[in-house]
C-alpha positions as CSV (number, residue, x, y, z in Angstrom):
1,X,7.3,15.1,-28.9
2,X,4.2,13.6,-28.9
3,X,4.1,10.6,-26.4
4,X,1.0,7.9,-26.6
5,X,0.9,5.7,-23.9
6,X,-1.5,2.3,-24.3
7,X,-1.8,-1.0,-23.4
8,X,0.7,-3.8,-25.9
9,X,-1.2,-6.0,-28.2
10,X,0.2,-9.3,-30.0
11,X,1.5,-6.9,-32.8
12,X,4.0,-5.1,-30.4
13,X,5.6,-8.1,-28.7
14,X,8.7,-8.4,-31.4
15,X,9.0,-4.8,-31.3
16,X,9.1,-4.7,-27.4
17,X,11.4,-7.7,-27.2
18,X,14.1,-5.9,-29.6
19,X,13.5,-2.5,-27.3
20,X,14.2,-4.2,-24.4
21,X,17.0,-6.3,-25.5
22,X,18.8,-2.7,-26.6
23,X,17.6,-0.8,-23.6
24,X,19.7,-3.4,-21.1
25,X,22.6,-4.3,-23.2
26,X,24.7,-2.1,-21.7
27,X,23.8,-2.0,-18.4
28,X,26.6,-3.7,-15.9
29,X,24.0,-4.7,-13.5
30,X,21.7,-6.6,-15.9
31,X,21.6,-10.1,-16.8
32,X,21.0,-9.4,-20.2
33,X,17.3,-11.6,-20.4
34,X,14.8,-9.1,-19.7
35,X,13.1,-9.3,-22.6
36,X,12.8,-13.3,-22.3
37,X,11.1,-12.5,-18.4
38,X,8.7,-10.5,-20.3
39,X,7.7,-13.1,-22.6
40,X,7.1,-15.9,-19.8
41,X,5.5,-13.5,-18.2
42,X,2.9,-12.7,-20.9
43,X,2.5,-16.6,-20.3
44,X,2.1,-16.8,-17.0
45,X,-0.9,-16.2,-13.9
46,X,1.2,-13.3,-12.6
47,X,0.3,-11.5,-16.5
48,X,-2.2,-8.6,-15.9
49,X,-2.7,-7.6,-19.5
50,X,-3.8,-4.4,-19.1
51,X,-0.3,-3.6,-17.0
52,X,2.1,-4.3,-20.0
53,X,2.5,-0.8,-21.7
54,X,4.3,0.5,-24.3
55,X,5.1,4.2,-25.2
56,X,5.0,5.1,-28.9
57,X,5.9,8.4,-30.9
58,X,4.9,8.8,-34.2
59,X,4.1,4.9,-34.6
60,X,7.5,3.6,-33.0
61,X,7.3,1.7,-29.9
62,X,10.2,3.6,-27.9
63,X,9.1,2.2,-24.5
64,X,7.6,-0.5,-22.1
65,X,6.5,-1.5,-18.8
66,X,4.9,-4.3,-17.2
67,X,3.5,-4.7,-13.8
68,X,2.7,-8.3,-12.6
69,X,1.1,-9.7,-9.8
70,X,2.9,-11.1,-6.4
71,X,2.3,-11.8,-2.9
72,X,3.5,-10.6,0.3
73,X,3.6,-12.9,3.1
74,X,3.7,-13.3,6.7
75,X,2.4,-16.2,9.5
76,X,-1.0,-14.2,9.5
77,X,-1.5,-13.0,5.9
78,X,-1.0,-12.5,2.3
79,X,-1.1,-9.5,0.8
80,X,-1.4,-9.2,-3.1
81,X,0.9,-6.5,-4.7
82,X,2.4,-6.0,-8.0
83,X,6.0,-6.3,-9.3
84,X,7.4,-3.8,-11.6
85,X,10.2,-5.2,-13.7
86,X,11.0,-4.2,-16.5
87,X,11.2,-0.7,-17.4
88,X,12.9,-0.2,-20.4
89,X,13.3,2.7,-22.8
90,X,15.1,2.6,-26.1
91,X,18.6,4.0,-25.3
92,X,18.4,7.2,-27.9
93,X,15.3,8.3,-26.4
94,X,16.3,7.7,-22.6
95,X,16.5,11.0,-20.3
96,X,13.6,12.6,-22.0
97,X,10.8,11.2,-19.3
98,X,9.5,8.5,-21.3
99,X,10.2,6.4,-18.2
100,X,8.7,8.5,-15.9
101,X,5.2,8.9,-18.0
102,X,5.5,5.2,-18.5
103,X,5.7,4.5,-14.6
104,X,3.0,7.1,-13.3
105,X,0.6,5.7,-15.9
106,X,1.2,2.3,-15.0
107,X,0.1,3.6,-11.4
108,X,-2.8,4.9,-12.1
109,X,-4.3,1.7,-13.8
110,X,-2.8,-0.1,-11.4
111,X,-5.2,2.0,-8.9
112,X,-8.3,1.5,-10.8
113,X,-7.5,-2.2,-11.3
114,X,-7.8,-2.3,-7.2
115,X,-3.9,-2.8,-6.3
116,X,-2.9,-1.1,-3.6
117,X,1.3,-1.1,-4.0
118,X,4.0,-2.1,-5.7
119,X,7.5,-3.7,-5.2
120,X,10.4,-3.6,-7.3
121,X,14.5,-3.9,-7.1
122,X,15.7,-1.2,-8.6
123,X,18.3,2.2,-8.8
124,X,18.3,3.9,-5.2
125,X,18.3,7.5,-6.8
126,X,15.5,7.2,-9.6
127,X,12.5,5.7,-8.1
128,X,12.0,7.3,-5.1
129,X,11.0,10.3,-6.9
130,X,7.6,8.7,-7.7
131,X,7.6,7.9,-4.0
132,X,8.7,4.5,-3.6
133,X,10.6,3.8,-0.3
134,X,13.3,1.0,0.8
135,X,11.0,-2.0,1.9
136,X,13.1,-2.3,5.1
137,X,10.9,0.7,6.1
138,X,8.0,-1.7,6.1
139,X,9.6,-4.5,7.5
140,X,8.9,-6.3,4.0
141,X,12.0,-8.7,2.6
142,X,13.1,-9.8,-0.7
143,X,13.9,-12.9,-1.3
144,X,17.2,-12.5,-2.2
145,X,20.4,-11.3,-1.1
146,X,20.6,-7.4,-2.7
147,X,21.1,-4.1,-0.9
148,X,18.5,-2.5,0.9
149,X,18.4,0.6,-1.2
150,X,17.6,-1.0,-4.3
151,X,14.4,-3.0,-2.8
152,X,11.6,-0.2,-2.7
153,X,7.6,-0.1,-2.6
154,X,5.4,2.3,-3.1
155,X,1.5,2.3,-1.6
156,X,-0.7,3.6,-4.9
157,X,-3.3,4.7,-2.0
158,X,-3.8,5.9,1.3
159,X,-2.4,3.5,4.0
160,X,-1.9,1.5,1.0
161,X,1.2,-0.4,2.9
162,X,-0.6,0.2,6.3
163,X,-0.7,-3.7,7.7
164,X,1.6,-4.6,4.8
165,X,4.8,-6.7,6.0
166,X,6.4,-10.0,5.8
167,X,8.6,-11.8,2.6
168,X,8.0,-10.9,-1.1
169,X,7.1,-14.2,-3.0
170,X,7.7,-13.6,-6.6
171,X,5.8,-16.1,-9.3
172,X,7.8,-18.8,-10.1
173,X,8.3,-17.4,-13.5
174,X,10.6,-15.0,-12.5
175,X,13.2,-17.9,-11.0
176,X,13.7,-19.7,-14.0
177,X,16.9,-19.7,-15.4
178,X,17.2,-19.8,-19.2
């Protein structure tokens, strides 16, 4: 199975809004408007072009993921991070690692683009084995009310969450309510 990760263009974005919509449809812990976040995203500040990618096989877009930008904050500082959300992979090709490629990928640009971690809420057993952590560890909080195993970060380099603490502040576009 031959894999090709790149960057979406304006072609992809029906395609990636009907992958998405399948890939959370039936998932009990989803809202069911993923694929409406992505599209304000693409709309917004917090939209890092180069951080929305898609996976394709033999010309079919089987799956996405974007990274967006956020702040943490304390009294002293503001750190700039990135928010991962969503991943999504078309249902008949999930558990063969499309996932996985999609997220290491999405690290490395990440890394050349400068940004030195990322945040996300998210299943306690499947992202920590890219090595993301509970944020509690780092004494960084999420702005809602979810359990600390599902709020992780992960540095992208070395002493990449070093001085990095306070309150996640996502983009506004994430709290609007459709």
């Amino acid at each position: 199975m031959n894999i090709i990760l790149r960057q979406e263009n304006k072609e992809d974005y029906e395609s990636i809004f009907q992958l998405i919509e399948k890939a959370f449809e039936n998932l009990e812990y989803s809202d069911h408007k993923e694929q409406f976040l992505v599209e304000r995203l693409r709309k917004s500040d917090a939209f890092i072009p180069q951080l929305s990618i898609v996976a394709e096989i033999e010309g079919k877009i089987v799956g996405h993921i974007l990274f967006t930008k956020l702040q943490i904050v304390n009294e002293l500082e503001v750190f700039e991070s990135l928010a991962l959300a969503p991943v999504s992979v078309l249902p008949e090709f999930q558990g063969k690692g499309i996932g996985s490629k999609l997220i290491r990928y999405g690290h490395e640009i990440a890394e050349k683009f400068g940004y030195e971690s990322v945040v996300l809420l998210g299943h306690e057993d499947y992202y920590p084995k890219f090595g993301y952590e509970r944020c509690d560890k780092y004494n960084i909080k999420m702005p809602f009310d979810v359990p600390p195993e599902n709020c992780m970060v992960i540095p992208l380099v070395k002493d990449g969450l070093k001085r990095v603490n306070g309150n996640v502040v996502y983009p506004d576009v994430f709290w609007i309510n459709l």
